[in-house]
N, C-alpha and C positions, 0 to 999 in steps of 0.2 A: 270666915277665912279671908285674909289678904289677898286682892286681888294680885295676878301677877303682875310684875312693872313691866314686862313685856304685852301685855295685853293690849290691842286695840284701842287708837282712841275713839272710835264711834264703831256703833252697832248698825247695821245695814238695817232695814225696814224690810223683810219677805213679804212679797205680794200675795194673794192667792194664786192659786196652780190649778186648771178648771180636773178637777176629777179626783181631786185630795179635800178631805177634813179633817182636819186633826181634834182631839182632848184629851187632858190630862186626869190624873187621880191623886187623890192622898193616900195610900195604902197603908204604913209604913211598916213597908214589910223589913225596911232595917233603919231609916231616918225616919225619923217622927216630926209630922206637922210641914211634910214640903211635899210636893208632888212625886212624885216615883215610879209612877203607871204612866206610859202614853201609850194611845190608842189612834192607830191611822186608817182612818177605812177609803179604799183605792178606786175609782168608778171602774164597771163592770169590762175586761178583757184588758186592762191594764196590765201590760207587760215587765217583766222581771228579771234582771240578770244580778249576782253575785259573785264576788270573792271571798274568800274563807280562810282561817289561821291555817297555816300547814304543820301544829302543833300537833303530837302525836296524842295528847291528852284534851281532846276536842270536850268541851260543854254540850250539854242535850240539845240547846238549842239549836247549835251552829250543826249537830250531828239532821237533826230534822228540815231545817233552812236546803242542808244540802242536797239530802234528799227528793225535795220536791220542787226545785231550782229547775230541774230539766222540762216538767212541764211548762214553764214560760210563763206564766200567770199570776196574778197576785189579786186578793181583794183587801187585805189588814195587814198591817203592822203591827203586833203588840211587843213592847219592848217597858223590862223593869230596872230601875236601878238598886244598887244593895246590895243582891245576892246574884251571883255569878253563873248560878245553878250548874257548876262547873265540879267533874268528880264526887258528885251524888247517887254513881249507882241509879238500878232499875230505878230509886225513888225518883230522880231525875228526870228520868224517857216518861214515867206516868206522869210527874207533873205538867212538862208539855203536853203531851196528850190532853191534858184537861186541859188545859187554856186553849188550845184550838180548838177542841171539840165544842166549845163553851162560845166562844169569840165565831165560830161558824154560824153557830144555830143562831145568836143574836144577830146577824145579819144576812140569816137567810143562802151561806153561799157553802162552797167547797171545803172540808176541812182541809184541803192538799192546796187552795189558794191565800192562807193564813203563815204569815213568816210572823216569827219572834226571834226578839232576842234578849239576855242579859249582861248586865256590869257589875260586879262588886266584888265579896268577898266568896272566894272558892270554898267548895265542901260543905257549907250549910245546907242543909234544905232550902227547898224555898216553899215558902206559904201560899202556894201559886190561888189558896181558898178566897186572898185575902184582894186577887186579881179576878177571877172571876165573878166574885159577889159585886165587884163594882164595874162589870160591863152593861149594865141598863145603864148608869149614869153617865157611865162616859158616852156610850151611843145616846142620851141625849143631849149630852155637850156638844157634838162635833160641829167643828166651824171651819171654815175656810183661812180663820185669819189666825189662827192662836200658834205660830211659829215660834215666838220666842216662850211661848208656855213649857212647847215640845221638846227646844232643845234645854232649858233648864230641867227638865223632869230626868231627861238621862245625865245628867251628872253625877258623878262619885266623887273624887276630890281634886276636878275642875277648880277653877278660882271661876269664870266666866265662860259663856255659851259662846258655842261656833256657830255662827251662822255665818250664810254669801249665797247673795243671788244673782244670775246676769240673764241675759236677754242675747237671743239672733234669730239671724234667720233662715230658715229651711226653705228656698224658693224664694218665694216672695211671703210668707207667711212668716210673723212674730213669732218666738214661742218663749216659753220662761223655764229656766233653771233652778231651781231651787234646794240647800245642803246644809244639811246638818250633824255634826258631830260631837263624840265627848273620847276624852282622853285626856292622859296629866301623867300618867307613871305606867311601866309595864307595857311601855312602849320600843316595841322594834318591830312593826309588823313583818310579817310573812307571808303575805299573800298572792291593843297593845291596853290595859284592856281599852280594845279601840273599838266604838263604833261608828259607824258613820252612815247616811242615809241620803239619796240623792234624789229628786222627784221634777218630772217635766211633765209637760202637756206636748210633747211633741207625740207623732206617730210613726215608731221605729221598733219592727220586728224582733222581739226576744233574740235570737242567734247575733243581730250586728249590734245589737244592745249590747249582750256579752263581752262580745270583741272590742266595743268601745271603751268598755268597764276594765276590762283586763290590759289594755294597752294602758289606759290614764293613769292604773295602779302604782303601774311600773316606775314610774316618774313622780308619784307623789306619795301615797301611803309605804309603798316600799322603800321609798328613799328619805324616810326620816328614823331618828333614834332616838331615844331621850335618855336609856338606862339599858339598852341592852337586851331586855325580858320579850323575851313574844308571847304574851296572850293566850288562852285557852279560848278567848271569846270571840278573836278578831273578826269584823262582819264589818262586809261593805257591802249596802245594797243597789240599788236605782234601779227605780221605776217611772215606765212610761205610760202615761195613761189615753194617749190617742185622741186626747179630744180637740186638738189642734188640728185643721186643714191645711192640709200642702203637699205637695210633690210627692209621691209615692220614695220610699228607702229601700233602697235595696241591698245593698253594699257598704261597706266603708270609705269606696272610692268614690259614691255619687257624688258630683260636683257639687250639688248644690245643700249637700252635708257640710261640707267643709267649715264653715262659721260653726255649726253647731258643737262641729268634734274641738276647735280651739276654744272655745266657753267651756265645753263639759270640763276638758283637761283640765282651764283653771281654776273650775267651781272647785276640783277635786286635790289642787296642788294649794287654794288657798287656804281649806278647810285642814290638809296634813299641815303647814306651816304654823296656823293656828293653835294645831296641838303641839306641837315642839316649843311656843311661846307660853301654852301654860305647861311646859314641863317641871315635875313635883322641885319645890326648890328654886328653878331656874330664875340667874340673873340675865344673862348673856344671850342671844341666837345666835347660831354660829354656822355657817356655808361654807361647805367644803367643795371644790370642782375640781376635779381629776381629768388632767389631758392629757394625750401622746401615749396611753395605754396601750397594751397589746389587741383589746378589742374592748367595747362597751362593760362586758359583763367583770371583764378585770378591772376596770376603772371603775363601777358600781363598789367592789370588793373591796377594793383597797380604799374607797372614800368610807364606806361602814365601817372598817377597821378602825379608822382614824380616827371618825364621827364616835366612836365604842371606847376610846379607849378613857378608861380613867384617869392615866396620865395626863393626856391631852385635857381632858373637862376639867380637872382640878387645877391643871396649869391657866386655863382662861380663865377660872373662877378666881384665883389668888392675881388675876392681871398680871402673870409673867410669861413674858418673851420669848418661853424654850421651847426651840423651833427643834430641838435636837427630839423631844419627844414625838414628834409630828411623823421626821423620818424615822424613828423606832416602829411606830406602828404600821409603817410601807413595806418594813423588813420582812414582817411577821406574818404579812395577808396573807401568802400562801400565793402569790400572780406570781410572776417573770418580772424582773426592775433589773436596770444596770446603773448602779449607783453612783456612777461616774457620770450623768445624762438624768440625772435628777435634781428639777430646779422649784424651788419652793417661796409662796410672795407670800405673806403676810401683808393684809389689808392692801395698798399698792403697792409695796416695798419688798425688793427680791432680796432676800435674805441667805441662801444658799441658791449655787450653780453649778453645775458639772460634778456633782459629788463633793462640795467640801462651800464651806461660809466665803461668802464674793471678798473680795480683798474691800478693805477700807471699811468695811461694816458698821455702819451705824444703830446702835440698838433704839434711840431715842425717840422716832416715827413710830417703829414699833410699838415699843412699851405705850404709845400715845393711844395708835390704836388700839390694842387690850383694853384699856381704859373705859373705852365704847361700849354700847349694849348691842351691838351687830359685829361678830367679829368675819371676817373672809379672809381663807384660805385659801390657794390654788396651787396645787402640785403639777409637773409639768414634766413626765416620765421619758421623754425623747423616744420613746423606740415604737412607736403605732398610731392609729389615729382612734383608739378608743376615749370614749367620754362620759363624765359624770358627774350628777348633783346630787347632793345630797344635805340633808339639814340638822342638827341638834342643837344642843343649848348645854351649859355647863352643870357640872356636878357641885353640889354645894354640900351644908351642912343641914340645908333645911328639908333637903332629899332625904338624911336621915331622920330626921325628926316626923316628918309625916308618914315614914314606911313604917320607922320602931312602933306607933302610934295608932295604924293603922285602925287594928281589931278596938281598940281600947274601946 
């Protein structure tokens, strides 16, 4: 598969994370002859918090994940790509049962400290036989360094892996960051088929873990789109495994958190950008920011409507100018707008003001910027101080090409 042109010029290097191993497997339980199975096994009281689809048609796994989330705990990750195990019925809930039950006893711990998850196609079974036969090999693969193993193994139709790692400090003590994700289509989370997976060595109590996770969401996996679709599978997780020395965590507020909550954010906002660059098809990335809203949550609203609309994606896709689409889709969110107080910049270039196209309008900056593989919008509502970011990429032809193509 063609790599996206949006894609990365360089691949970061992941360090090891002291409390994480990771290994891969060949399984193929739907791609043949590529990895498919990763196995993460977590050091002992390594702590847990997630997000989840708020899709009314949840997958067994994310059904089970959430389940045992409250306990705070984690010792494994197992996670397959292929099959979705999503709307498979009782068969479904037994096949997880067997991979944990399985993935437990080969490491000795809790079957309630064992999360899974899946990517692929909904409604298959899944072969979960052909994952558990190969948990002695991968428990004796596991290494500390096989990061970019892991994040290829959860691919479906990726063009290229997410990874990003960064570093701070908690006190005076280092700790490492480390994130990986897959996503390309069926992306609009709600919390696309998205996962994503996030691992430190710091030591941060399950409950402010949570609150970290759920605050950074809001800003980065919830504020991308690429097609519209929310996931049955959506799963975000992070884990803390303690083995790092420093400052006691108590809160959100502790001071000497603060470095670590601006890293976590952007391990988590650069890993959602990531996947809006290889979104299915995608030439273009496009940044929408919505100011002067009536509150935040309205300015969220009306930049996904934007970011949603087909109009908009195939107008940037064909590199035309029409900014009249932009406020069509302002009309429609369903917020408060007084359209007379609504000003709209294409790339730096204010293009409409007060309700109606600025006198003297030049289309030719414009049409310039289209032409770009980064496009920036920024709406400018006049009536609040609400605010928003959010990110997609254009709708193409090759969008359809890989969805029609999909099962094939």
């Amino acid at each position: 598969m063609k790599i996206s042109p949006l894609a990365p010029a360089s691949v970061p290097a992941l360090p090891p994370v002291a409390g994480i191993r990771l290994a891969t497997a060949v399984c193929n339980i739907r791609y043949k002859d590529r990895p498919d199975v990763l196995l993460i096994e977590m050091a002992e009281g390594t702590q847990v918090a997630g997000v989840f689809t708020e899709s009314l048609v949840t997958a067994a796994p994310v059904d089970w994940c959430r389940e045992i989330l409250a306990q705070g705990q984690g010792r494994a990750l197992v996670v397959n790509a292929g099959n979705a195990n999503a709307f498979t019925g009782q068969g479904g809930i037994e096949s997880v049962a067997r991979v944990v039950k399985a993935t437990a006893a080969t490491l000795k711990c809790n079957p309630e400290q064992i999360f899974v998850a899946s990517t692929g196609v909904i409604g298959e079974p899944l072969p979960d036989a052909k994952i558990t036969d190969a948990l002695p090999a991968l428990q004796s693969a596991l290494s500390e360094t096989k990061w970019d193993d892991a994040a290829r193994a959860i691919m479906t139709t990726d063009t290229f892996m997410k990874v990003v790692t960064k570093t701070a400090h908690i006190g005076d003590t280092q700790v490492t960051i480390n994130g990986i994700a897959k996503g390309s289509g069926m992306i609009a989370p709600n919390m696309a088929t998205l996962l994503a997976f996030v691992f430190t060595d710091a030591r941060i109590p399950a409950p402010v873990l949570q609150h970290l996770l759920s605050d950074a969401n809001e800003s980065s996996f919830n504020s991308i789109t690429v097609d519209g679709d929310t996931s049955t599978n959506d799963t975000l997780l992070a884990f803390a495994t303690g083995q790092a020395i420093h400052a006691e965590v108590k809160s959100l507020q502790d001071a000497h958190l603060q470095a670590f909550k601006k890293a976590f954010q952007d391990i988590l906002t650069d890993l959602a950008i990531q996947v809006v660059k290889d979104g299915e098809g995608a030439q273009k990335f496009i940044t929408i920011e919505v100011h002067g809203a009536e509150n935040n949550q309205a300015a969220h609203t009306i930049a996904l409507t934007v970011a949603n609309s087909p109009l908009v994606k195939t107008a940037i896709a064909g590199e035309d100018a029409n900014w009249g689409r932009i406020v069509g889709a302002v009309g429609r969110a369903g917020e408060h707008v007084d359209k007379d107080k609504i000003h709209v910049s294409i790339g730096s270039v204010v293009v409409a003001k007060d309700g109606a196209r600025v006198e003297g309008y030049d289309e030719a900056p414009v049409a310039a910027h289209m032409k770009g593989q980064n496009i920036d919008i920024l709406l400018n509502l006049g009536i609040g101080k609400g605010r928003a970011k959010v990110y997609t990429c254009d709708l193409t032809h090759g969008y359809i090409d890989i969805n029609g193509s999909y099962r094939s």
